[in-house]
N, C-alpha and C positions, 0 to 999 in steps of 0.2 A: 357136120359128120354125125350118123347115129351111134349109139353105141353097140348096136352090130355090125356096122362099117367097120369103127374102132377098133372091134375087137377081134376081126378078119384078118385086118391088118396086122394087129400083136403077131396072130400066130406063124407071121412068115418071118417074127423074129426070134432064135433061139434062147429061149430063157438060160438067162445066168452064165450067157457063154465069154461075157468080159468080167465076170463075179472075178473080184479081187481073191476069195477064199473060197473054198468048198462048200457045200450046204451046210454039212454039219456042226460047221465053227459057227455058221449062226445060229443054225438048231437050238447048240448049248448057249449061246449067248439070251435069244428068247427064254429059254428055260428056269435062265436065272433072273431076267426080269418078271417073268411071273410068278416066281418063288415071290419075290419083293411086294407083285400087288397081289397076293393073297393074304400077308401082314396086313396090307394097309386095305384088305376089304375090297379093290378095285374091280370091278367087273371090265374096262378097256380102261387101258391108256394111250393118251394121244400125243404123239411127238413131232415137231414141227422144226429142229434144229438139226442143220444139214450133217454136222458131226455123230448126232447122236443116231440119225434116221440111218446112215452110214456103217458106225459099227453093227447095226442090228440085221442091215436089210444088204450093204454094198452100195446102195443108190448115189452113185454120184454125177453130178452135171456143175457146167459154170452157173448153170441156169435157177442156180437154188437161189435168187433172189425172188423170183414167185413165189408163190405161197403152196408148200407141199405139207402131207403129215403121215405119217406113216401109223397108224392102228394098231396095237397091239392088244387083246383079249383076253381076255384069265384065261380062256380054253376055246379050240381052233388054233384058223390058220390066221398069220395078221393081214391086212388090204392096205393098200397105197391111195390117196388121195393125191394129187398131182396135176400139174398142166397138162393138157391135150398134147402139147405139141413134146413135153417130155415121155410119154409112155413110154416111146418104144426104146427110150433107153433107160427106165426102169425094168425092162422086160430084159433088155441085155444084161443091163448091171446085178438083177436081183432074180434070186428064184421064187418071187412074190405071182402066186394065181391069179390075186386075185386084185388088180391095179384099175383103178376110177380116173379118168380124166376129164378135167374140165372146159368148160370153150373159155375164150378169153372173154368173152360179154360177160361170162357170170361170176357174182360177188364168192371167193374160194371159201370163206366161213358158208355161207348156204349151199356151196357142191357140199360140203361138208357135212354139215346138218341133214341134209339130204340122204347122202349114202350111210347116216348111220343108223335115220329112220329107218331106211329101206332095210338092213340089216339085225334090227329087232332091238336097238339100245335106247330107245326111247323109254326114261322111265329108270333106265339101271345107275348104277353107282360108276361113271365119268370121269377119269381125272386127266387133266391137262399139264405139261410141261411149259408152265410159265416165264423161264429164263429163255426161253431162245429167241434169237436174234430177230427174225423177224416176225415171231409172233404178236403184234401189234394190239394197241388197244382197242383200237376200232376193228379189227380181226375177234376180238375177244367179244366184244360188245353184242358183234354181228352174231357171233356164235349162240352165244349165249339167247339169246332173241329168238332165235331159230330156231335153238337145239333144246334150251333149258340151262339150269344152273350144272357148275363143272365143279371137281373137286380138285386141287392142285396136287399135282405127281410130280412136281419135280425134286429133281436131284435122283433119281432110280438109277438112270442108264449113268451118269456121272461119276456114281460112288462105283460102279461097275469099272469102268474104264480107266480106274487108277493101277491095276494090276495089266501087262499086256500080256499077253495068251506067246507061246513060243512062234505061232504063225504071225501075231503083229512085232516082234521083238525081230523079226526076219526083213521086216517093210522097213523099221526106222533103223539096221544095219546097213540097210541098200539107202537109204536118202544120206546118210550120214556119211559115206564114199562120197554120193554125187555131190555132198555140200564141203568135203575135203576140194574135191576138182575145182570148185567154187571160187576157195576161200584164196588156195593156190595162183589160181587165176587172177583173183584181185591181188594179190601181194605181189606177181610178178608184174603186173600192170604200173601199178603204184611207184611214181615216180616224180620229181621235180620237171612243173614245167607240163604232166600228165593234168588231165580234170578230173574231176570226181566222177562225172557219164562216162568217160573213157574207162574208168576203172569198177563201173557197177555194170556197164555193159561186158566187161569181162570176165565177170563174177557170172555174170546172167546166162552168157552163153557158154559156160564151161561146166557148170553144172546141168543143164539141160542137156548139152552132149553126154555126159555121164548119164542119162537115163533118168535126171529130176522133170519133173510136171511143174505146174503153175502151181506157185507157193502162196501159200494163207496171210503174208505180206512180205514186201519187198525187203530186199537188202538194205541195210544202211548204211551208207558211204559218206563220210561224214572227216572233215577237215580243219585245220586249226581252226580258231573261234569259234568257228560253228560244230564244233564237236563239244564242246561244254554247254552245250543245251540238248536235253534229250530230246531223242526220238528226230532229230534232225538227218538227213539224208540227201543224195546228190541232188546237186543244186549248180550243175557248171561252174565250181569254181577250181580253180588253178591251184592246183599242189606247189608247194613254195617253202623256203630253208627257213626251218625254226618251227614246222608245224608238226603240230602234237595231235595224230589225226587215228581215229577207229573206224573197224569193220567190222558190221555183224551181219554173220547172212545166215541164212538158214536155206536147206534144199527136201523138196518131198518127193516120196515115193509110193505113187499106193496111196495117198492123201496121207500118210506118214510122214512127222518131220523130225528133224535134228537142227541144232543151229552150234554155232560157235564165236567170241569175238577175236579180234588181235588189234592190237597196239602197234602203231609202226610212227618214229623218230623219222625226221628231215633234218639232216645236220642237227647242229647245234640249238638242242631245247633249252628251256629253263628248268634248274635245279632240279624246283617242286615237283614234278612230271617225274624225275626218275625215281624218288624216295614215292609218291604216289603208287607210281607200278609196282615197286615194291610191296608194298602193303597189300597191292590187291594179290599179287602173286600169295604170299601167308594167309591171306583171308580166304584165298581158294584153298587150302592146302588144310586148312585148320575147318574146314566147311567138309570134303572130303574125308576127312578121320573118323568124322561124325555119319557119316553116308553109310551106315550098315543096317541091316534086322536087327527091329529090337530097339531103335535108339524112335524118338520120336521126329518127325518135320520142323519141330521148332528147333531141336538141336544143332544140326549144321548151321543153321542162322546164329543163330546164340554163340557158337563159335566163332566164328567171322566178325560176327559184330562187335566181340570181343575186341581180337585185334585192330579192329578200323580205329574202334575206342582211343585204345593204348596207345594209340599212332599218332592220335588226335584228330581224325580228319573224322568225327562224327555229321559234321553238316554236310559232307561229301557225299555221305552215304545214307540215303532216305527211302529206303525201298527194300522189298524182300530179296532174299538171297537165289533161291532159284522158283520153279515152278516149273510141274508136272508137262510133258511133250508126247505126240501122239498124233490123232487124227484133228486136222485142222482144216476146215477153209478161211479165209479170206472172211473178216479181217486182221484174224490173227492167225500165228504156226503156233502157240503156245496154248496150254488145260487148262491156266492159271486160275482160273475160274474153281475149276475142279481140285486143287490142290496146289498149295503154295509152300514153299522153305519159307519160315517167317513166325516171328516171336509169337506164341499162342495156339499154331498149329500143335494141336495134339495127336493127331492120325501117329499111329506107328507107321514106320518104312516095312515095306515089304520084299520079295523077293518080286522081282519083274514090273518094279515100279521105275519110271526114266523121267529125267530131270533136266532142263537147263540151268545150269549153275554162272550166270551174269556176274562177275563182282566188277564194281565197276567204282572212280573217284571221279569227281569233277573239279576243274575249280570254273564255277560256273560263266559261262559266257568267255571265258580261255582255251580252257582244253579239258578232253575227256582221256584216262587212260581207262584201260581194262584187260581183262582176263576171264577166261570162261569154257566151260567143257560141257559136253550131252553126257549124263551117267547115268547107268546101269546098276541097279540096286540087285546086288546079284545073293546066292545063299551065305556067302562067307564073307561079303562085306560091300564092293561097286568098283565097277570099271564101266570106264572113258570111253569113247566111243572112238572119239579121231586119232584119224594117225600121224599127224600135221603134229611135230615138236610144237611144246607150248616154250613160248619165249618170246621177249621183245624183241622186233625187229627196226633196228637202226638203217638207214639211208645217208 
């Protein structure tokens, strides 16, 4: 196909007519990215992370494991670099003019190199967003070959997106409903004699009824034994008396997400398990106090970690306290990247900063308990997202 074909074709789709936001919310959102590379001297920056191309442009597809980059310029309009076969739904998702696609035969760093010859930046001050996911080395390699040496931009859109605008604090209110439906859905499932598929496919289809999209990773449905090893998840096994078993789902909206966990007893547990929950419950609680303007990211950690301390179960708890939530694809729903609760963190909290707060104990390779809320760093302190009563549930 030529790119007069191609571009025949665009026109018979409405621009920006599935844009998650209005133009202008990205208007201002470029506007502050070019505040940032005028600091840093940048003549374009090039962004190649589905999250970040996202907040800027709308552009969303499953399809972002090809190689796409979204262009932004100290001054103009920005262009899309992209697969051929994705235009026409950058055309839908974005009110981008001016959108490049590529055939599949050809290497995406030389489309690249390509359209920014063609464009007049040969020669200017270049910088590239390094962190993203599938920005590859042999992508970088290719580029550079092609194009000339890059200058590194990242972290711009990142430091950007720790604050959310009232229109994305709107997105992850509606995921945080759909992942209540969710979370509900697996707790009424969850049953002796039930599987752990039985109960993630419950989780799965009940948030999705509620108006959630394909989440940035799955649920975790996770049961005696195999709930004391992280990141463990259904696996067909059979719910059974004495299991000390967690849920952690999360649901998106909007490519927005929120998450939450629970705790749920089968009969008769062991001791440790209830005094554990306990703990985590004061370490959420004592992490929380700390969740206002003004105090720093390390604080609610420090908090927390406090009483894990005092409790004694420091080997339980090896990991930060929460981390920033937002626009996510696959393979994660979490910013973490972008901001962590966690000793050292210096970032002040702000007003419209949101958070997963995970406390979680293990005794490893037994059981996992936990406790956990999506919060809202609001002006006069943070509120909680879910409506779901936080509290252990017994069976």
């Amino acid at each position: 196909m030529t790119d007069t074909q191609l571009d025949e074709l665009l026109k018979k789709v409405p621009s920006g007519f599935e844009s998650v936001f209005p133009k202008k919310e990205y208007d201002a959102r470029f506007t502050k990215v070019q505040e940032q590379m005028s600091k840093r001297g940048f003549d374009l920056l090039l962004l190649s992370g589905a999250e970040n191309i996202f907040y800027l442009s709308g552009q969303q597809t499953p399809g972002y494991y090809t190689f796409q980059c979204l262009c932004v310029p100290m001054k103009g309009d920005p262009f899309h670099v992209i697969r051929g076969l994705e235009t026409m739904n950058a055309r839908a998702n974005t009110y981008l003019k001016d959108i490049v696609g590529y055939d599949d035969g050809d290497n995406p760093a030389a489309a690249l190199a390509r359209a920014l010859k063609e464009r007049g930046y040969a020669g200017k001050r270049v910088a590239v967003d390094q962190n993203a996911w599938f920005y590859t080395v042999n992508l970088h390699n290719r580029l550079v070959q092609e194009f000339g040496q890059l200058l590194d931009g990242s972290g711009i859109v990142e430091e950007l997106r720790r604050v959310k605008s009232a229109a994305e604090l709107e997105q992850i209110e509606k995921a945080s409903i759909a992942n209540d439906a969710g979370m509900q859905a697996g707790i009424d499932a969850f049953k002796e004699g039930a599987t752990e598929n039985d109960v993630a496919a419950a989780i799965m289809s009940a948030s999705i009824a509620a108006g959630g999209e394909y989440v940035g990773m799955e649920p975790f449905v996770t049961t005696g034994p195999r709930s004391g090893i992280p990141h463990t998840t259904w696996r067909r096994r059979t719910i059974r008396k004495g299991d000390v078993s967690v849920l952690e789902t999360s649901a998106c909206y909007n490519r927005y997400h929120a998450a939450r966990f629970q705790t749920l007893f089968v009969g008769k547990v062991p001791d440790p398990a209830h005094d554990m929950y306990r703990v985590c419950e004061e370490g959420l609680a004592a992490a929380l106090e700390k969740m206002k303007p003004g105090n720093l990211c390390a604080d609610p950690h420090n908090a927390c970690q406090a009483v894990i301390d005092r409790a004694g179960y420091t080997a339980g708890f090896r990991k930060r306290s929460g981390y920033s939530v937002g626009i996510s694809f696959a393979p994660d729903w979490g910013e973490g990247h972008i901001l962590s609760l966690y000793r050292g963190v210096d970032v002040e909290l702000q007003p419209g900063m949101v958070f997963h707060v995970p406390i979680t104990l293990r005794e490893y390779a037994q059981w996992a308990v936990a406790v956990s809320e999506t919060v809202l760093i609001t002006k006069t302190g943070n509120r909680t997202l879910s409506k779901l009563p936080r509290q252990l549930i017994r069976l």
